[in-house]
C-alpha positions, 0 to 999 in steps of 0.5 A: 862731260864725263859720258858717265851715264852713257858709260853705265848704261852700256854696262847694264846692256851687255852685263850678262856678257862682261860677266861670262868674261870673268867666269861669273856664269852658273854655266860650265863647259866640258872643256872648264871642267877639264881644266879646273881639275888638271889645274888642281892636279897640277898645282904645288904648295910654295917652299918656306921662303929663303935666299937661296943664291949668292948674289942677286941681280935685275935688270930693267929698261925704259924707252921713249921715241920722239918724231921731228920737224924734218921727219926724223925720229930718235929713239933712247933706249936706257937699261939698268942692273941692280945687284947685291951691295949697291951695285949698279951699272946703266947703259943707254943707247940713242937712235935717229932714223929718217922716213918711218912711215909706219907706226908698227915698224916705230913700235917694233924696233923700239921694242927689239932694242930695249929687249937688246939692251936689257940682254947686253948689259947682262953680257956687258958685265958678266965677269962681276957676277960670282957663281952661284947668282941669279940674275932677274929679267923684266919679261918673258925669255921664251916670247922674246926669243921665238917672235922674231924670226923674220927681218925687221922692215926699216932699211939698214937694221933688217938684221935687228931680230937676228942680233937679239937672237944671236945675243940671247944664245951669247948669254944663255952660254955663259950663264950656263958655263959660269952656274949663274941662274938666269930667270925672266919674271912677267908680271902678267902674262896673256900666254895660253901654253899651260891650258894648251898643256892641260887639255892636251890628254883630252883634246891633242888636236887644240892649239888656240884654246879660248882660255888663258892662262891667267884666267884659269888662275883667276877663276880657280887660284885667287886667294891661295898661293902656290905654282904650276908643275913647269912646262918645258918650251919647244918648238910649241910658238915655232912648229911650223918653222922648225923643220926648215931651221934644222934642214935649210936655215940659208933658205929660210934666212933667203926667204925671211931675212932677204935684205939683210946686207951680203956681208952679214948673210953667212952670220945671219944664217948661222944663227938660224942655224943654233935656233933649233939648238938652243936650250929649250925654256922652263916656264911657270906660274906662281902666286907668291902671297894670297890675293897677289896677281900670278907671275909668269917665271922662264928659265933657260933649260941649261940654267937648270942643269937640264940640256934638252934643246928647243929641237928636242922638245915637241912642243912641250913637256911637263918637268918636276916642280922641284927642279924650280923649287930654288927659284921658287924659294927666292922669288918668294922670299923677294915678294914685297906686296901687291905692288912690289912683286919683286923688291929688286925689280921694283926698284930697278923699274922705278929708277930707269924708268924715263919720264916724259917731261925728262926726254922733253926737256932735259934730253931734248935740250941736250940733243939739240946742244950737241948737234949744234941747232933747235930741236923741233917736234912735228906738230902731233909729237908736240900736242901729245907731249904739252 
């Protein structure tokens, strides 16, 4: 059966209320109309398209996590850096951990380490990148850097976040003192910063608006191109921390990272510690093609020539468009169609990309060889992945 009537009849009974979810009522709210005419205000017509930089570099990873027999998982972690003349360089990491109950803890360690590894290839390799370079991470910068501020519950990797942290200051350093442009490219977004900043003029008080950003673009933006004046990130996702990390960051690393290894702790609190101090971020939306899904772009403030801090931005603050404009220029001119939204990202996405028929057979086989005896999967990892 397909439920194929039942699908259609409880689309007909909550209609009205789907459609409101799409901005297809007649009815329109004070706070919409605000955020219709700040968007206007704030809306920038596209530079003519050009490759502005040197040479071009993305970067991807993939992932896969399988549960065995014993109770152990394994985890591969695989990232890949295209660049400009055939370049190419792959890094794979590989993990097995023993007694993880909890499905988030799962999700949340398989996340931090692809978001790792994409960070690490990048410093692995930053002496073949000229000056002048761009270079494209998948996903935002600013998240991956502000979500993180507690340990990571599985025993022996409490310091997991804190080493993410601690690698993306490295790389922000160093594309800083090599002038190589750092940029993380989202190809959607559920972020609500840029409506927070619109209605901040009328409604300061509000840090939970109902609407996204994405649905501001949807509603009043499809069909044209353009992109949004930037806002400058602070401490807009870490307010409420931020005065602890500047004042006592040994306390704060006692009360959120109090499992980390003692020999680990004086390193776990210096980079608390360079949080508050580390540069603040430059995000934007762009739709580079009429009818195109909007882009979420971040850019590190230092790679803009820009030396503002996170401490230093409260919570956030809108820039020039112009400061953008070189960015905004090769991401355009990268813009492949509706399903290529950045031609060296959608190629490097496609070729690190692991399949599951890969990690079942090949890697699986693999696996198995080197250690010496089967490998077997639980009874659940073994229904979902025939």
């Amino acid at each position: 059966m397909k439920f194929i009537g039942e699908f259609v009849q409880e689309i007909d009974q909550k209609k009205p209320s789907f459609q409101r979810l799409f901005g297809l009522d007649d009815k329109r709210s004070k706070i919409e109309s605000i955020l219709k005419e700040e968007l206007e205000h704030n809306w920038n017509s596209l530079p003519e398209p050009m490759n502005v930089f040197t040479e071009e570099y993305s970067i991807d990873s993939s992932s896969a996590s399988r549960t065995l027999s014993n109770g152990v998982d394994f985890f591969i972690i695989r990232a890949l850096m295209l660049g400009t003349g055939n370049y190419i360089k792959p890094k794979l990491r590989f993990e097995m951990v023993k007694g993880i109950r909890d499905y988030n803890v799962i999700t949340g360690f398989e996340r931090i380490l692809r978001d790792l590894i994409e960070i690490e290839i990048v410093l692995d390799n930053i002496d073949d990148l000229p000056e002048n370079s761009i270079v494209l991470i998948d996903g935002n910068l600013y998240g991956r850097f502000t979500h993180l501020l507690q340990e990571l519950h599985l025993g022996g990797w409490y310091h997991l976040p804190l080493e993410l942290l601690a690698a993306m200051q490295k790389l922000f350093d160093e594309c800083e003192k090599r002038g190589i442009m750092l940029v993380g490219v989202s190809k959607f977004s559920k972020t609500r910063v840029l409506t927070t900043a619109l209605l901040r003029p009328s409604y300061p008080s509000m840090s939970e608006p109902d609407f996204l950003d994405v649905e501001l673009l949807y509603r009043w933006k499809h069909g044209e191109t353009g992109y949004t004046t930037p806002l400058m990130l602070g401490d807009y996702a870490i307010a409420k921390q931020i005065t602890q990390l500047e004042d006592n960051p040994e306390k704060y690393r006692a009360r959120y990272f109090n499992r980390i290894s003692t020999d680990r702790r004086d390193w776990a609190t210096q980079v608390i510690q360079d949080i508050p101090y580390s540069p603040a971020i430059v995000m934007f939306h762009m739709i580079p093609k009429k009818d195109a899904q909007p882009l979420r772009i971040d850019i590190p403030a230092c790679s803009l020539g820009l030396r503002k801090k996170i401490t230093d931005v409260r919570p956030f603050e809108f820039i020039e468009p112009e400061m953008v404009s070189d960015v905004v220029k090769q991401i355009t001119s990268d813009f492949g169609g509706r399903d290529v939204y950045n031609a060296l990202l959608y190629i490097v996405d496609r070729e690190v990309r692991l399949g599951v028929k890969t990690v079942d057979t090949v890697y699986k086989s693999v696996l198995g060889k080197e250690l010496g005896f089967p490998i077997e999967y639980d009874r659940s990892t073994r229904r979902f992945s025939n």
